[in-house]
KEKE-3310 file (N, C-alpha, C; in steps of 0.2 Angstrom, whole numbers, plus 5000, padded with zeros to 4 digits):
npx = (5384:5371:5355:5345:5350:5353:5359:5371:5375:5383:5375:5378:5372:5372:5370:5370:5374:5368:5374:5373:5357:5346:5332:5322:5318:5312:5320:5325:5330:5340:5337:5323:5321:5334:5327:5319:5326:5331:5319:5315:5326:5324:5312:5317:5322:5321:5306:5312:5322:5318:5313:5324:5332:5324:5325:5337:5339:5328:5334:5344:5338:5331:5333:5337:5325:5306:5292:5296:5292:5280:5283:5291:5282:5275:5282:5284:5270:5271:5280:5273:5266:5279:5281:5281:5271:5257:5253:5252:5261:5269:5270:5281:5288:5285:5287:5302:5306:5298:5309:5320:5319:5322:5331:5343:5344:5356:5349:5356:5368:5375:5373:5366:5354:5348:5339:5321:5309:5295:5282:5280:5263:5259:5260:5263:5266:5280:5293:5289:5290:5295:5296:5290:5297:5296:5307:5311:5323:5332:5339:5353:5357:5366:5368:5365:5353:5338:5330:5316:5318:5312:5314:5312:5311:5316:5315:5321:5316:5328:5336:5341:5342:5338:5339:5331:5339:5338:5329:5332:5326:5318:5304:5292:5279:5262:5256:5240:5226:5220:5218:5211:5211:5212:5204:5206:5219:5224:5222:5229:5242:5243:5241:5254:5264:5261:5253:5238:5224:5211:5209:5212:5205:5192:5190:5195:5183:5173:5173:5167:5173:5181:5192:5193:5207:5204:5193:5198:5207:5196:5186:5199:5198:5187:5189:5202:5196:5191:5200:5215:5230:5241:5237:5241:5253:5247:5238:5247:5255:5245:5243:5255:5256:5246:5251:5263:5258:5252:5245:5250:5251:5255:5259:5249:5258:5271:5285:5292:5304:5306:5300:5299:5300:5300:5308:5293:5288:5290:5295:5301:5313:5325:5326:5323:5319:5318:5306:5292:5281:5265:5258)
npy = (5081:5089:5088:5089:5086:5077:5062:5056:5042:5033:5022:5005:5003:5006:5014:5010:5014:5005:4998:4990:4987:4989:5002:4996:5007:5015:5016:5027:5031:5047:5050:5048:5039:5032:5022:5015:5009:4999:4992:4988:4979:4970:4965:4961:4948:4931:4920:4909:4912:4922:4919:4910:4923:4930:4921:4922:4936:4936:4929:4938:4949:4945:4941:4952:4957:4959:4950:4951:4952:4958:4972:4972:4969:4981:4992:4988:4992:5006:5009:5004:5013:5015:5003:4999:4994:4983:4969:4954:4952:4939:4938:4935:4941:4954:4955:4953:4967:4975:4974:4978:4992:4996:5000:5001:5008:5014:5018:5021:5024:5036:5040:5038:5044:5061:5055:5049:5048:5036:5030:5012:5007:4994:4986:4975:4957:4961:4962:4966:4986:4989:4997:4994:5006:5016:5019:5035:5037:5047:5042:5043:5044:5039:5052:5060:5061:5060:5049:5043:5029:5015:5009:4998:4996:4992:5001:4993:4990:4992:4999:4998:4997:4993:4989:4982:4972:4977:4970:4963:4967:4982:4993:5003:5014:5014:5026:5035:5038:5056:5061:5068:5086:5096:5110:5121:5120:5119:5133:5139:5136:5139:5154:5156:5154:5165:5166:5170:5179:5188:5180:5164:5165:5164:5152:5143:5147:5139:5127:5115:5108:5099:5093:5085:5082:5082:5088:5103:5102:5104:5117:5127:5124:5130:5143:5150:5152:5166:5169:5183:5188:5190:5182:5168:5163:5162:5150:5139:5137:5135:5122:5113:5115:5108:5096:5094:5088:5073:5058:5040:5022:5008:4991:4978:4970:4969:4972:4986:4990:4987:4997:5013:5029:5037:5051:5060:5071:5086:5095:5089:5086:5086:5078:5073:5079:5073:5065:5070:5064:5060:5056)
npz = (5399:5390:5396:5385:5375:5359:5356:5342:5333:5320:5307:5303:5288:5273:5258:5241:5226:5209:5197:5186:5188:5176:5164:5154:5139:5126:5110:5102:5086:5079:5064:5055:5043:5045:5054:5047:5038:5047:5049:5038:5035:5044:5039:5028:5031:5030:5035:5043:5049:5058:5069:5077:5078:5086:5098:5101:5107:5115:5124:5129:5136:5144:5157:5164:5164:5164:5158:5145:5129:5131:5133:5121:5110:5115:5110:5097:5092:5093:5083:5072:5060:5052:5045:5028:5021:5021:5022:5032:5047:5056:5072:5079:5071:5074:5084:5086:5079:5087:5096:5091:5094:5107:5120:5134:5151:5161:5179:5190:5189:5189:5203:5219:5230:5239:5250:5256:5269:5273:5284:5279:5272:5277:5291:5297:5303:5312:5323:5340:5342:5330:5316:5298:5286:5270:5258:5248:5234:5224:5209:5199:5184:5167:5156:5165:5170:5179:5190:5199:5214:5222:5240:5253:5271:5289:5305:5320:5335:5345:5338:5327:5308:5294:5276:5264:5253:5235:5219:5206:5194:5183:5183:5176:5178:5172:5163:5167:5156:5153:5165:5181:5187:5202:5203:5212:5217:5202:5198:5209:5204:5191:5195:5202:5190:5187:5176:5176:5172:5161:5150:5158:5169:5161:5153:5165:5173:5169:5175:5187:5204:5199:5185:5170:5157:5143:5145:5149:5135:5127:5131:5128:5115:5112:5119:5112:5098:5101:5107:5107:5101:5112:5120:5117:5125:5136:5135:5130:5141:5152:5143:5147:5160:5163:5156:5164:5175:5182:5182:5189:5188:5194:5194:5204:5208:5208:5217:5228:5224:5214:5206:5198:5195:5180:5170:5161:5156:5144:5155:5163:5158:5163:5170:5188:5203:5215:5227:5239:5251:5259:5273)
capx = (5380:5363:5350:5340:5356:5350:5364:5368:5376:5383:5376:5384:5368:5374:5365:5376:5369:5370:5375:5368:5349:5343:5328:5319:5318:5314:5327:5321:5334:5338:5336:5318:5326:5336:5321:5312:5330:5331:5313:5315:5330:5321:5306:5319:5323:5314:5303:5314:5327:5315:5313:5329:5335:5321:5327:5345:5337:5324:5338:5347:5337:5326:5338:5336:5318:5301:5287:5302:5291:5276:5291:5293:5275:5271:5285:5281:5263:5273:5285:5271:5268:5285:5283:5279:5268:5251:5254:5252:5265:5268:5269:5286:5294:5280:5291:5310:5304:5302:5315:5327:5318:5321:5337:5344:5345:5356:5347:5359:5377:5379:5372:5359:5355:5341:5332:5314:5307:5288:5282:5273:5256:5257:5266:5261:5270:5285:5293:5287:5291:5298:5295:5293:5297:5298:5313:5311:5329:5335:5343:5357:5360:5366:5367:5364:5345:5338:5324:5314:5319:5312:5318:5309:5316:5314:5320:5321:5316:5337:5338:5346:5341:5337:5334:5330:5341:5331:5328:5336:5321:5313:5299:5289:5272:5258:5253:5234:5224:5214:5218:5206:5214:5207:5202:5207:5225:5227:5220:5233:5249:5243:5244:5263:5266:5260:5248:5233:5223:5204:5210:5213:5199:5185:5193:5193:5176:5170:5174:5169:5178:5187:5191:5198:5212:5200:5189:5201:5207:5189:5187:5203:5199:5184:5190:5204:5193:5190:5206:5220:5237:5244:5234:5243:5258:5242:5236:5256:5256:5240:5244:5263:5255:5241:5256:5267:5255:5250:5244:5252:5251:5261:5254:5250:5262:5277:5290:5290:5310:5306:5296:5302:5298:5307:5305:5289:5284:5295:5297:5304:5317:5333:5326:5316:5324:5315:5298:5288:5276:5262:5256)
capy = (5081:5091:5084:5091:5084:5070:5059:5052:5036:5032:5014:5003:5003:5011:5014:5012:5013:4998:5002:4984:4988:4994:5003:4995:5013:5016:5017:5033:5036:5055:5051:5043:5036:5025:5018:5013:5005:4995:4988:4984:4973:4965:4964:4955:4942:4923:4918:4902:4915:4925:4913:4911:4927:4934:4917:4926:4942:4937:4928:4942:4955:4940:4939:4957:4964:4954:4950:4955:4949:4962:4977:4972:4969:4987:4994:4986:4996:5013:5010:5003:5016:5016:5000:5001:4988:4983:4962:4952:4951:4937:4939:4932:4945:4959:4955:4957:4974:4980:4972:4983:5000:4996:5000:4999:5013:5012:5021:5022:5024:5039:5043:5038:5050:5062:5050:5054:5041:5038:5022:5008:5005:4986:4985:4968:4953:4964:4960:4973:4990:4990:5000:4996:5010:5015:5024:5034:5039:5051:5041:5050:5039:5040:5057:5064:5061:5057:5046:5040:5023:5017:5004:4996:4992:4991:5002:4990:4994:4991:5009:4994:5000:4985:4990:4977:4974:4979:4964:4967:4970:4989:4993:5010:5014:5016:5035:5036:5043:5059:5061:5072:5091:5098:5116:5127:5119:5121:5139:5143:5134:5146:5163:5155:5153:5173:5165:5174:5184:5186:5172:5161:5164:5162:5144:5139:5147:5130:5119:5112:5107:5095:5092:5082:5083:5083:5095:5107:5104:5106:5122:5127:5126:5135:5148:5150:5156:5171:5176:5187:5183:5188:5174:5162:5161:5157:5143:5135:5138:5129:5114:5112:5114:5099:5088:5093:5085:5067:5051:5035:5017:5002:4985:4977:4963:4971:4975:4992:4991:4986:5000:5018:5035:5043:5059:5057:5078:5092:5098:5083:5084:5085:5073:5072:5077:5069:5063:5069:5059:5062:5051)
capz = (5392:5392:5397:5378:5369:5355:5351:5336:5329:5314:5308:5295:5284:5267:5250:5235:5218:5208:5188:5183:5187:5170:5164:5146:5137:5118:5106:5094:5081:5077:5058:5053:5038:5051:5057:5042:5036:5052:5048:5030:5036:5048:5034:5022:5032:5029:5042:5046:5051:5065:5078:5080:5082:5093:5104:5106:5108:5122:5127:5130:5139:5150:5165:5166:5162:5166:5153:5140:5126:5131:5131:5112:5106:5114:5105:5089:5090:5094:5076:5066:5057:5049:5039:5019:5020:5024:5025:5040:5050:5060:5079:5080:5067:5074:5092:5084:5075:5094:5102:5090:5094:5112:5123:5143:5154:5170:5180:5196:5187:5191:5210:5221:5234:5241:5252:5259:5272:5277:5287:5274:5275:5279:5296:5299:5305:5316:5331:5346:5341:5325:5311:5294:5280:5261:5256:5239:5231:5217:5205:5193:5179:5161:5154:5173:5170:5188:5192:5207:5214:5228:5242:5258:5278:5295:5310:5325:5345:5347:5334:5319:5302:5288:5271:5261:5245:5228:5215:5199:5189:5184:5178:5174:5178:5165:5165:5168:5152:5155:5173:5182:5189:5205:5200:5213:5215:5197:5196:5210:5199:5188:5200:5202:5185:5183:5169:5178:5166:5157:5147:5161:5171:5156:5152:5171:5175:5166:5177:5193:5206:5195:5177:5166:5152:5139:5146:5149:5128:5122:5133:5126:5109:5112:5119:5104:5092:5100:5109:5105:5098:5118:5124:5117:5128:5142:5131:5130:5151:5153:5143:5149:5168:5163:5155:5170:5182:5178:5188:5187:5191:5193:5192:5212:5212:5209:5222:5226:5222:5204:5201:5195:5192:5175:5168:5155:5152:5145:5162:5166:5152:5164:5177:5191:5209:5221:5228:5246:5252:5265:5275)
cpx = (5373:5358:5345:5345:5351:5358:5368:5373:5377:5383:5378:5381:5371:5370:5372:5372:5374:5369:5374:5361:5347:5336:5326:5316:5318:5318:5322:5328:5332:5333:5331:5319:5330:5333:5319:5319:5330:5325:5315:5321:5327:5316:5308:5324:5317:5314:5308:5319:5324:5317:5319:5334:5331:5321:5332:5344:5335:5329:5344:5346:5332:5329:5338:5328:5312:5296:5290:5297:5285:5279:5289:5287:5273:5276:5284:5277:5266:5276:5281:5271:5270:5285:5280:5275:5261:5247:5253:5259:5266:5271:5277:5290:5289:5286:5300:5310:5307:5306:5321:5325:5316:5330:5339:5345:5349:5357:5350:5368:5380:5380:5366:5359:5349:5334:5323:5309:5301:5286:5278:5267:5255:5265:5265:5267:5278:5285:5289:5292:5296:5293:5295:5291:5297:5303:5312:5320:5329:5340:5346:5358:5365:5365:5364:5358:5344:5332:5323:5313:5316:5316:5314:5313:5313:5317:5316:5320:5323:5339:5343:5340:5342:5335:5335:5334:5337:5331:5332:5332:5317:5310:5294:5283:5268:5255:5244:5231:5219:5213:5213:5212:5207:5208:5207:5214:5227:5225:5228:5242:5249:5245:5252:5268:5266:5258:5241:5230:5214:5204:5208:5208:5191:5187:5191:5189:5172:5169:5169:5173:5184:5186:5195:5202:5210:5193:5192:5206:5201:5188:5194:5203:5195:5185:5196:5201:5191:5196:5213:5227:5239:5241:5238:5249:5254:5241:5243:5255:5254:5241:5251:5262:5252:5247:5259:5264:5250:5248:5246:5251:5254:5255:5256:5255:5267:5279:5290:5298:5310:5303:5300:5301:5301:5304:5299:5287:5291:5297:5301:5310:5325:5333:5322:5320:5323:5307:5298:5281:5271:5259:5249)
cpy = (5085:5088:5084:5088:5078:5067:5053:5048:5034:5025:5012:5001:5010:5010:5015:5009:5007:4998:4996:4983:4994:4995:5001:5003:5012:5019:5022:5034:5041:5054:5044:5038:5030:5020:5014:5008:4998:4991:4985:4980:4967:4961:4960:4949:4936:4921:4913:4907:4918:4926:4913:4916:4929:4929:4922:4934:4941:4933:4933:4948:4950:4942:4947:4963:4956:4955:4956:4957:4954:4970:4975:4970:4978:4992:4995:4993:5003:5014:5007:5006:5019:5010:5003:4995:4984:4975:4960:4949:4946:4939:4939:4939:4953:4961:4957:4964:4975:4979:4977:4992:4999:4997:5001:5006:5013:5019:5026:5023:5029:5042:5038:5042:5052:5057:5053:5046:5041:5031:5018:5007:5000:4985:4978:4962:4956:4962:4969:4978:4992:4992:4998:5001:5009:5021:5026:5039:5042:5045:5043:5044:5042:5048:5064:5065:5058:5057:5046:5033:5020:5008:5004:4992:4990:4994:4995:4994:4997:4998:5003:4996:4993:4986:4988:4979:4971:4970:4969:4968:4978:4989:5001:5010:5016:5025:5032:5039:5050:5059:5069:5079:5095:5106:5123:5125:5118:5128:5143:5144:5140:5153:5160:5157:5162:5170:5167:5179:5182:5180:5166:5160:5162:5154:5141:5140:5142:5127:5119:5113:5103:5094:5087:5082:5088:5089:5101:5108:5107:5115:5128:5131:5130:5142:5153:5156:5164:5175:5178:5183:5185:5184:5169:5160:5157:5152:5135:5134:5135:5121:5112:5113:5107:5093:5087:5090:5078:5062:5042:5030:5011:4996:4982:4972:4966:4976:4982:4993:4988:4993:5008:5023:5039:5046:5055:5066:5082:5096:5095:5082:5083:5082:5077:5073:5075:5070:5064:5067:5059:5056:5052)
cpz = (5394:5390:5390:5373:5365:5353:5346:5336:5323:5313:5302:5288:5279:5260:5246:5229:5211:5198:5186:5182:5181:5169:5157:5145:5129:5117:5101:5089:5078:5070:5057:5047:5042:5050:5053:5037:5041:5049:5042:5032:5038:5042:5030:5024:5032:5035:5045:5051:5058:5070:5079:5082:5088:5097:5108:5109:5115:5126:5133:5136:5146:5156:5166:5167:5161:5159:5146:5131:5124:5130:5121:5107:5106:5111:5099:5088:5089:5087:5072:5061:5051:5045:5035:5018:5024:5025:5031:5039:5055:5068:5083:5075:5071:5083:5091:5081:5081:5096:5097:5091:5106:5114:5131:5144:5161:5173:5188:5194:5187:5201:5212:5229:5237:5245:5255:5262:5274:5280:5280:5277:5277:5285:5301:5299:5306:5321:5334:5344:5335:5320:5302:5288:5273:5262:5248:5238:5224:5216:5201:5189:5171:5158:5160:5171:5178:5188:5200:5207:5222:5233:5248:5265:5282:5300:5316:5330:5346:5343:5328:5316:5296:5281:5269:5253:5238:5222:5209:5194:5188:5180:5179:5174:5170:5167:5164:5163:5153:5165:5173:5187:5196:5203:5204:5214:5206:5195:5201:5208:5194:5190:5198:5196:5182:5177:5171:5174:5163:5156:5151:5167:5168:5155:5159:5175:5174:5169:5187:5196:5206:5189:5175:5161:5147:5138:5146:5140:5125:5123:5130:5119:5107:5113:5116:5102:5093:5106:5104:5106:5107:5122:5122:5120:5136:5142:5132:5137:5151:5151:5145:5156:5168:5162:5161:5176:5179:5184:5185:5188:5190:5196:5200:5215:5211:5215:5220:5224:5216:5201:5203:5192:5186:5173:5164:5154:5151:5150:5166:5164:5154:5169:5181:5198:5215:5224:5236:5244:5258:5268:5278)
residu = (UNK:UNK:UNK:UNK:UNK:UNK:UNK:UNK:UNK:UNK:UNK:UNK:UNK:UNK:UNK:UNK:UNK:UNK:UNK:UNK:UNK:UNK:UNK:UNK:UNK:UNK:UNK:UNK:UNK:UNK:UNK:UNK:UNK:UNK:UNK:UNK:UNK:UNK:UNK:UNK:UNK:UNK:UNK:UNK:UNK:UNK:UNK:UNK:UNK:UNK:UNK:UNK:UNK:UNK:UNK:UNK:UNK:UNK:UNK:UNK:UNK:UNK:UNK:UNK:UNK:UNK:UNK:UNK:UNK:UNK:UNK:UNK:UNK:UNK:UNK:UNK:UNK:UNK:UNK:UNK:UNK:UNK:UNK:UNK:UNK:UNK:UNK:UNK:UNK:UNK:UNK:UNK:UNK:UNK:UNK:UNK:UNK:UNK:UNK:UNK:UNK:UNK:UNK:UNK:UNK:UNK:UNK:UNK:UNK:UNK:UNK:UNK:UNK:UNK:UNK:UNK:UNK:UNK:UNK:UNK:UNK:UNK:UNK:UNK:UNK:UNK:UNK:UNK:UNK:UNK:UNK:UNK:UNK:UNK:UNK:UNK:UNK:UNK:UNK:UNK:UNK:UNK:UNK:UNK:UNK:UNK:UNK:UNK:UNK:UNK:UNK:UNK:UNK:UNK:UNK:UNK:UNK:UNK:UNK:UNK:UNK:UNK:UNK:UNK:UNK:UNK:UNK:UNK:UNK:UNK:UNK:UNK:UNK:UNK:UNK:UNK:UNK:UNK:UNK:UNK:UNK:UNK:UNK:UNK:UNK:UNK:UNK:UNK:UNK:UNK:UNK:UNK:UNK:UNK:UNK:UNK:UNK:UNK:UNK:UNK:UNK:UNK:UNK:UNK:UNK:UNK:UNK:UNK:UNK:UNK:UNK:UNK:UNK:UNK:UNK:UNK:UNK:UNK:UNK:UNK:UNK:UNK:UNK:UNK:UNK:UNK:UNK:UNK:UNK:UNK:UNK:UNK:UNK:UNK:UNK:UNK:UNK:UNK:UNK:UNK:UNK:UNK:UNK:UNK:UNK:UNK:UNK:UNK:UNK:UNK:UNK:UNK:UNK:UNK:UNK:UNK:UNK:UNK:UNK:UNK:UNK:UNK:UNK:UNK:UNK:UNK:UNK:UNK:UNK:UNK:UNK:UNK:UNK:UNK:UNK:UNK:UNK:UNK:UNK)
# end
């Protein structure tokens, strides 16, 4: 064998995607009219009725999805709206609303795949020479939409491999409101994009070295008023680059195998194919 050979070994560590772990996703009906039936049902039912449905309900999605209860309050707020009526609503009927404009996603039913390995940050209490990693994976699910799932191990001194099996709960970070853009890395998405132009340089001669969302709308609107109708295909580019780049975050106690990246921008519309990571 030559001495530069590297030889490999196949070990018995296997990822298999697991179509039980779902993802809590609003439920949009096509037809608004739908929605607003949905409600008035719920609306003409008597309080004594509620509570015992939203029992069989939280009964129903608990054993799968954590702080089920906050899911269906922040729903609520999303389809308020939609009622015909400007009464209080008790808390209890404010929570069966959301809990019907809510539905399951499984996120891994149809692949998981694309792995991407970096060491964890916290390599604390390991035996001598051991490694532990994050693993982030493409997940293909439902309708071949494909998220980021991720998973945590350990290679051993010995070359054994341990990745830790996922909890059964997922959950979605909060997007960040008015994230800040660094200037010259979005001027050169720009060149990429071939959005380069007068236009595009009077807008981001504005800035610093960094902006944020809102500065780049105001600036925006400004600069509008006095451009040409071929500007507006630069306008569209800009804000469809700003949505496409976002910042997220997930709450510190959750496992990092509860937590999950799904599409959220028009860019994202046919899924997501995987995450690098620098260390």
């Amino acid at each position: 064998m030559n001495a530069n050979s590297i030889h490999v070994k196949r070990t018995a560590t296997v990822l298999r995607p697991d179509q039980s772990r779902v993802l809590l996703r609003p439920f949009i009906p096509e037809d608004p009219q739908r929605a607003g039936r949905i409600i008035a049902r719920i609306m003409s039912l008597p309080e004594n009725r509620v509570g015992p449905l939203l029992d069989e309900v939280s009964a129903e999605f608990s054993p799968r999805h954590q702080q089920i209860h906050e899911s269906f309050l922040e729903r609520f707020e999303q389809v308020r709206d939609l009622l015909l009526t400007d009464e209080k609503i008790s808390e209890q009927r404010q929570l069966l609303i959301g809990s019907y404009f809510v539905c399951e996603f499984s996120l891994e039913s149809a692949a998981l795949f694309n792995p991407s390995i970096v060491p964890h940050p916290d390599q604390s209490d390991l035996p001598p020479g051991a490694l532990r990693f994050i693993l982030s994976l493409r997940a293909t699910g439902e309708g071949h939409i494909s998220s980021i799932t991720f998973r945590t191990g350990t290679v051993y001194v010995d070359h054994r491999i341990e990745v830790l099996p996922p909890t059964g709960f997922l959950t979605e970070p909060r997007q960040i409101p008015n994230p800040r853009y660094e200037k010259a890395l979005f001027e050169r998405k720009l060149f990429e994009l071939g959005l380069t132009s007068g236009f595009t340089r009077r807008v981001m001669d504005k800035f610093g070295e960094s902006f944020a969302l809102e500065e780049l709308r105001a600036n925006l609107e400004a600069e509008m008023k006095q451009s040409r109708l071929s500007d507006r295909n630069a306008i569209r580019g800009i804000l469809m680059l700003a949505r496409s780049n976002y910042e997220v975050q997930f709450q510190p106690q959750q496992r990092l195998s509860e937590r999950v990246i799904f599409p959220a921008t028009p860019s994202q519309r046919n899924g997501i194919e995987d995450a690098r990571f620098v260390c």
